[in-house]
C-alpha positions in Angstrom: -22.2 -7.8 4.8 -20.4 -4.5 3.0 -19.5 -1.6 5.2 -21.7 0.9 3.2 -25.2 1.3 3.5 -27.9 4.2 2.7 -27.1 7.1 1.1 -23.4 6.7 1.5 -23.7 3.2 -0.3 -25.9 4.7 -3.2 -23.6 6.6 -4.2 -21.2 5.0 -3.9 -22.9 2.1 -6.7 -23.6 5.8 -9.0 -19.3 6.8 -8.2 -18.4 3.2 -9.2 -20.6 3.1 -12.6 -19.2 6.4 -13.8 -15.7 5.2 -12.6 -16.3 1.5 -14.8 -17.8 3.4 -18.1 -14.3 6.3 -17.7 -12.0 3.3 -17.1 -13.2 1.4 -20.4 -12.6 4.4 -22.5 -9.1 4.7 -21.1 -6.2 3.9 -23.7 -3.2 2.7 -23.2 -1.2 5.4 -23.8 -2.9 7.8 -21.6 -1.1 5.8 -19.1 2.5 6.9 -18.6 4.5 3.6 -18.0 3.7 0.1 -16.5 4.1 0.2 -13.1 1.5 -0.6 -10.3 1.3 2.9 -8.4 0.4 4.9 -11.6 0.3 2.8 -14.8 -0.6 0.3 -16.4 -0.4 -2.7 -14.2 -2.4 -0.9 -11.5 -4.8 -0.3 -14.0 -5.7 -4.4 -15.0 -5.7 -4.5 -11.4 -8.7 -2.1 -11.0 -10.4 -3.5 -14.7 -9.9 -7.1 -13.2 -11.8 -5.7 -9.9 -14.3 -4.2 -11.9 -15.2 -7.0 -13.6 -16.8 -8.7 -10.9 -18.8 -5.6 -10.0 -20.3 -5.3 -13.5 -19.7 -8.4 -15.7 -19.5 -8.5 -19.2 -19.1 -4.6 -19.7 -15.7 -5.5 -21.6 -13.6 -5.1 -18.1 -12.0 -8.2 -18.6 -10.9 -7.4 -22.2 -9.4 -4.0 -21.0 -7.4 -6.0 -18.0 -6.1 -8.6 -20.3 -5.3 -5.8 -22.7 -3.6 -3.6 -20.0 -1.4 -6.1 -18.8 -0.2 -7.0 -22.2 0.4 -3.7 -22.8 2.5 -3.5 -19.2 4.3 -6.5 -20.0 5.4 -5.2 -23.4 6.1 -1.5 -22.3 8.7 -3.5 -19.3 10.9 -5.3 -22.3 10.9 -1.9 -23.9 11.4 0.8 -21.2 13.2 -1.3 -18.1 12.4 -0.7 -14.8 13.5 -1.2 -11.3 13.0 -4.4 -9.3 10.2 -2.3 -6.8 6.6 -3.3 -6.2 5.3 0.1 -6.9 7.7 1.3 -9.6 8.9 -1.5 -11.5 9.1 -5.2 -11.8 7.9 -6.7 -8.9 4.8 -4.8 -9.5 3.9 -5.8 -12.7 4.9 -9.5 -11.3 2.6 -9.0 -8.3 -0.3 -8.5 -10.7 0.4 -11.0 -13.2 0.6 -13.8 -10.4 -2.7 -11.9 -9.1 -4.9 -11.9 -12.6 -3.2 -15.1 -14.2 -3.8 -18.5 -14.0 -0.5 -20.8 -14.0 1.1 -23.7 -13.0 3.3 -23.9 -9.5 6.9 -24.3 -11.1 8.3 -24.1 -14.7 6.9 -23.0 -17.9 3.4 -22.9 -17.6 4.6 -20.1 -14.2 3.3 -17.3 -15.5 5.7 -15.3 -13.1 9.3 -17.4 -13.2 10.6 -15.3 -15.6 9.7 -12.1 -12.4 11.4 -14.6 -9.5 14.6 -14.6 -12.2 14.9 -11.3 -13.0 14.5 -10.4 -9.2 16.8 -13.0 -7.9 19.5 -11.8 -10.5 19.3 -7.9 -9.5 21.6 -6.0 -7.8 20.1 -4.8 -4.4 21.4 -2.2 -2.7 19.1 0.5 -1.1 16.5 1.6 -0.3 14.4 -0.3 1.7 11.0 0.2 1.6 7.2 -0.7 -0.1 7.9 1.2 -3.0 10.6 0.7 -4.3 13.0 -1.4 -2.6 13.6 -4.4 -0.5 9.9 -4.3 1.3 8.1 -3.9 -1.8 10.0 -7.4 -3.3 8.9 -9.1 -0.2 5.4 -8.4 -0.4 5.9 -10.3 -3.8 8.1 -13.1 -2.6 5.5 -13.9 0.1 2.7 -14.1 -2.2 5.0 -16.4 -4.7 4.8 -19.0 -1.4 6.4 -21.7 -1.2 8.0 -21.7 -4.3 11.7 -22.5 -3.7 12.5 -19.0 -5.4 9.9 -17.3 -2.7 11.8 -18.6 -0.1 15.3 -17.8 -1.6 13.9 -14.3 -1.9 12.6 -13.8 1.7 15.8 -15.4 3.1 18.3 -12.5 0.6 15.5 -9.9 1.9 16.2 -10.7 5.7 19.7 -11.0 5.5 19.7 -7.6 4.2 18.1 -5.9 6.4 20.2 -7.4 9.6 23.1 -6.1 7.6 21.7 -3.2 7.6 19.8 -2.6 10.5 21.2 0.4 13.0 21.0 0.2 16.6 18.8 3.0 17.6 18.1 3.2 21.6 15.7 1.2 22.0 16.3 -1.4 19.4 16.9 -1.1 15.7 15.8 1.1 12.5 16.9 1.6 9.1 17.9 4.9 8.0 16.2 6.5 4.8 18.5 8.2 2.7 17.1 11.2 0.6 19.2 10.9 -2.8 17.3 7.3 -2.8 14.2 9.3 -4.3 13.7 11.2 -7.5 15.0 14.3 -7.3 11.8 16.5 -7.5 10.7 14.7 -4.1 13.6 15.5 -2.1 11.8 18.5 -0.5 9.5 16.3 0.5 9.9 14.9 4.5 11.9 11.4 4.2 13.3 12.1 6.9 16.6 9.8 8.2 14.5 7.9 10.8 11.2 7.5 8.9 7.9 6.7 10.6 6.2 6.3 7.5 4.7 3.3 5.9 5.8 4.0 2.4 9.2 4.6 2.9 9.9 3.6 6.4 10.3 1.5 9.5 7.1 0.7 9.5 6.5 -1.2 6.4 9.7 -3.2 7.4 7.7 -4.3 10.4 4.3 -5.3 8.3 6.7 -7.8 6.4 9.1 -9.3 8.9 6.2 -10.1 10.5 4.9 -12.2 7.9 8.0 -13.5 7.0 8.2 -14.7 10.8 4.8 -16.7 10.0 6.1 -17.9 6.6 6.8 -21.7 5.8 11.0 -20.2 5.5 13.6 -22.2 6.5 14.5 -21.9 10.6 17.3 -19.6 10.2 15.2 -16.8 8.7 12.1 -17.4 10.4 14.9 -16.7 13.7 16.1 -13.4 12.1 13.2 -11.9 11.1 11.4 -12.5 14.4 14.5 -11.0 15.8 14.9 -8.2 14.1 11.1 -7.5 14.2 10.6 -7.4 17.5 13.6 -5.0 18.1 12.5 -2.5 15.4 8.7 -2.3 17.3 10.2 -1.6 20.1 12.1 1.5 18.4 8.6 2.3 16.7 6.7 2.0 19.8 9.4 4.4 21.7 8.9 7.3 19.0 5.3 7.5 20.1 4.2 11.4 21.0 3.0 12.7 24.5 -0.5 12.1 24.7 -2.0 15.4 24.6 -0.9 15.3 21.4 -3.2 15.6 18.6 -2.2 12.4 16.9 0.1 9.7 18.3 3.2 9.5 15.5 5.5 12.5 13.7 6.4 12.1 10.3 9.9 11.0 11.4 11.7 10.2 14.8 13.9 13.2 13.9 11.1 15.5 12.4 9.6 18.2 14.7 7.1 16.8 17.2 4.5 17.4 15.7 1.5 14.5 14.4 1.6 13.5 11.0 -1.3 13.9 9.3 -4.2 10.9 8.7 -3.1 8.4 5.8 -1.1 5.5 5.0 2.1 7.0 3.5 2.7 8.6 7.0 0.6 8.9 9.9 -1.4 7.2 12.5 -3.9 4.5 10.7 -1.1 3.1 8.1 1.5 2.7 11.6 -1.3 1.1 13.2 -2.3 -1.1 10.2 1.1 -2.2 9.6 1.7 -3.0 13.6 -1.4 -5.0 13.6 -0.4 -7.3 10.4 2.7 -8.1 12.4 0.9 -8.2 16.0 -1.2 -11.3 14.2 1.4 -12.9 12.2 3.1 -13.2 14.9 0.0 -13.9 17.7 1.5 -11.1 19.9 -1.4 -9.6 22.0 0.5 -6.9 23.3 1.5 -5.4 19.9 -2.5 -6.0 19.1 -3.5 -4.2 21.9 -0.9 -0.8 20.8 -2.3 -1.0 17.5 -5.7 -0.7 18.6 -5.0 2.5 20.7 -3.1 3.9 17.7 -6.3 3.2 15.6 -8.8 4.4 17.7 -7.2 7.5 18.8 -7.0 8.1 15.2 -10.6 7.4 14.5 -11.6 9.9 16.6 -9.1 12.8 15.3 -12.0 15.8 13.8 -11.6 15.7 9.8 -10.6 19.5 10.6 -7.2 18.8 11.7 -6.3 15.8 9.2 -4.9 17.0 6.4 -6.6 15.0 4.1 -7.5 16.8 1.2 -8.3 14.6 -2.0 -9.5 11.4 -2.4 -6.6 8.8 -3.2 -5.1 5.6 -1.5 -2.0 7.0 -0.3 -2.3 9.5 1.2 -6.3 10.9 0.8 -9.6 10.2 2.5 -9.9 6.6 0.2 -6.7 5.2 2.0 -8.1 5.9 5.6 -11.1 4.6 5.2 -10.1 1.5 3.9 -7.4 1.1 6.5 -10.0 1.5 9.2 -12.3 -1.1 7.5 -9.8 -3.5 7.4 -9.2 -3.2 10.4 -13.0 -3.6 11.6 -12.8 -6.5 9.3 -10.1 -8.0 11.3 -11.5 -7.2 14.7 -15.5 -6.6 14.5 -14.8 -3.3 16.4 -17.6 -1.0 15.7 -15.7 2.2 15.8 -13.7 1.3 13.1 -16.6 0.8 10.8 -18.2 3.8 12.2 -14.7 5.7 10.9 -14.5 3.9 7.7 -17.9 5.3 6.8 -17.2 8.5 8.0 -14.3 8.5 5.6 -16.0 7.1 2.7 -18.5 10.1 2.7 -16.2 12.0 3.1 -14.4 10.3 0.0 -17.5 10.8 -1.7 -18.0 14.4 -1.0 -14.9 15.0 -2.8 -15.7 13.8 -6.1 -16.9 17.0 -8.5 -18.6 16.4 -12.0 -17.0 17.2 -14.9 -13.7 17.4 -13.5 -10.4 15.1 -12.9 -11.3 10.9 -13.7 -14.9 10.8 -13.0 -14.8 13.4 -10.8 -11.7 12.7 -9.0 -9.1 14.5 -8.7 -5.4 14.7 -6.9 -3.8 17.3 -5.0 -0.3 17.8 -5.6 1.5 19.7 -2.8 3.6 23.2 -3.2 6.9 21.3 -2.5 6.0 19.6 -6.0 7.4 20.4 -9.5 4.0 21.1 -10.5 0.3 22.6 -8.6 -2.5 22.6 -7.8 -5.5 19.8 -8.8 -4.5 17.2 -11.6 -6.4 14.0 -13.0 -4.6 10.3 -12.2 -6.3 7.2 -13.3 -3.3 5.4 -11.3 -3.4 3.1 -8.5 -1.9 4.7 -5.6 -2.7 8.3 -5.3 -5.5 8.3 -8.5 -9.0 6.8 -9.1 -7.9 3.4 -9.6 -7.2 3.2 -5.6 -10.3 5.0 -4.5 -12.3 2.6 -7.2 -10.8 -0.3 -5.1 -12.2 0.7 -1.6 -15.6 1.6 -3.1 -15.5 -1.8 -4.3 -14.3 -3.7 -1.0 -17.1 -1.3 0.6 -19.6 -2.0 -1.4 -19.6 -5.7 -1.8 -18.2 -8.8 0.0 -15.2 -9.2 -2.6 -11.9 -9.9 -0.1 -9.8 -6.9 -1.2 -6.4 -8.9 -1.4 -4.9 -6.2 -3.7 -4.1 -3.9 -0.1 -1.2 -6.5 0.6 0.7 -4.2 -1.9 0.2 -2.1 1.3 0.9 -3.9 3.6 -2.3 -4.0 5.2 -3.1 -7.5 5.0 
């Protein structure tokens, strides 16, 4: 049965029409490049999606026509090997949207395992751009012999890399990783965030550790995973705090704010993946505080201000009804609704994509409100939790975030 219901669910079906009639007048080049957070492969991804909702509108066409268009742009205009910024991406969605065989030519993504077996990997290490990011790919290219070669480079990496840090392990985030115009933003050397942080390693080693890999790496991963939750778990704030995680183990102690990037629901989203790919109650149990002490944080102190995946009111309402999904807790689907108004409330005719619009923070380059069709922080995201709220479609495109 979908989440939504009412008013909330109404309009909701009156966001998502205007969203599908906007997104089928959207050409190619308004989109700047052919990555998954803000071009053009996150965009097939939201036409594919929007097929099913209203069929035969011409969404198909436009995905097809989108992914072509990625496809070309990446032979023209090479990119990294990430899942949100570059190759593994665009791979992601073409083994998502395209029919192919298991092995050889009719693989519509060999010539993806290639390239990304043959780069040169080096840092950083997390979802979106680096080593956590190719994993999320590698896991859904299972069991492909190149999947598995993949998963076992990925964890041999990061037990190279892996720093003691009492108790347990982390991996330290290094600033110059990141464009230059983000480097006033918080990543922080000890990062808590599930973007760029420990805690997306710790979505993916757990899968790994339930993954049909060879003994060796299933051994490491489940090692290294449970050493790097206990770290995680040790950087939890008093609790009369407001919230339960900073923005980094070295940041002031003060609670992040409510998102996936950093903050609360995406650490407890990201624990729970591994707490059940791995059947470990206790870790279940942590994540379940974590969420529910975040869906009862007032909207007044959560810092969520527009409406995208990432980091906006979308993101934590799909977060929460995963996790209701997962668990049948009714708090969580009382907070994911809550969140999806709230979602909704945001949305102003006449402006941004449909009425959506993103928030860019004074530490940016640029301020103030812009419009982003993209995945990530745009409409494309918040089009793809109105769609897993409004229907019974299995939203399989939030294992880019590590939340399933």
């Amino acid at each position: 049965m979908p989440l939504l219901r009412g008013q909330t669910a109404a309009l909701a079906r009156v966001a998502l029409g205007d969203l599908s009639a906007r997104y089928l007048r959207l050409r190619p080049s308004e989109t700047p490049d052919a990555s998954l957070s803000g071009g053009l492969a996150g965009i097939a991804l939201v036409h594919a999606s929007l097929e099913r909702v209203f069929p035969e509108a011409g969404h198909s066409v436009c995905a097809q026509r989108a992914l072509d268009h990625a496809i070309e742009r990446l032979v023209r205009e090479p990119l990294g090997p990430g899942l949100h910024t570059g190759v593994a991406g665009i791979g992601w969605v073409v083994g998502h949207l395209v029919d192919g065989g298991a092995e050889g030519e009719d693989d519509p993504c060999a010539a993806f395992d290639t390239a990304l077996e043959d780069a040169t990997w080096t840092d950083p290490f997390d979802v979106i751009e680096g080593l956590v990011g190719i994993g999320v790919y590698a896991l859904d290219r299972m069991p492909r012999p190149s999947a598995k070669r993949l998963l076992a480079r990925i964890v041999g990496h990061l037990g190279r890399t892996a720093r003691r840090r009492r108790p347990g392990i982390a991996w330290w985030s290094n600033p110059e990783w990141h464009p230059r115009k983000w480097r006033r933003v918080p990543h922080l050397d000890w990062n808590l965030g599930v973007a760029h942080g420990v805690p997306g390693v710790i979505a993916m080693l757990g899968r790994i550790a339930a993954a049909d890999v060879d003994a060796r790496t299933k051994k490491r991963a489940l090692s290294l995973l449970e050493r790097a939750v206990e770290w995680l778990l040790a950087q939890e704030l008093p609790r009369s705090s407001e919230g339960c995680f900073a923005v980094a183990a070295g940041s002031p102690r003060e609670p992040a704010r409510l998102a996936w990037c950093y903050g609360d629901p995406g650490i407890a989203a990201t624990l729970f993946v591994a707490a059940r790919a791995t059947r470990n109650r206790v870790w279940e149990r942590a994540a379940m505080r974590i969420a529910l002490r975040a869906a009862t944080r007032p909207a007044d102190t959560a810092g969520v201000v527009d409406a995208g995946l990432c980091h906006g009111a979308a993101g934590v309402a799909h977060i929460f009804h995963r996790l209701f999904l997962a668990t049948g807790e009714e708090r969580l689907a009382e907070a994911a609704r809550f969140w999806f108004a709230r979602t909704l409330a945001m949305r102003r005719m006449g402006r941004g994509f449909a009425g959506f619009r993103v928030r860019v923070p004074p530490t940016m380059n640029k301020r103030g409100w812009l419009t982003e069709p993209g995945f990530l922080t745009g409409a494309a995201g918040i089009t793809l939790a109105l769609i897993a709220a409004t229907t019974d479609a299995d939203p399989t495109w939030d294992r880019t975030l590590l939340l399933s």
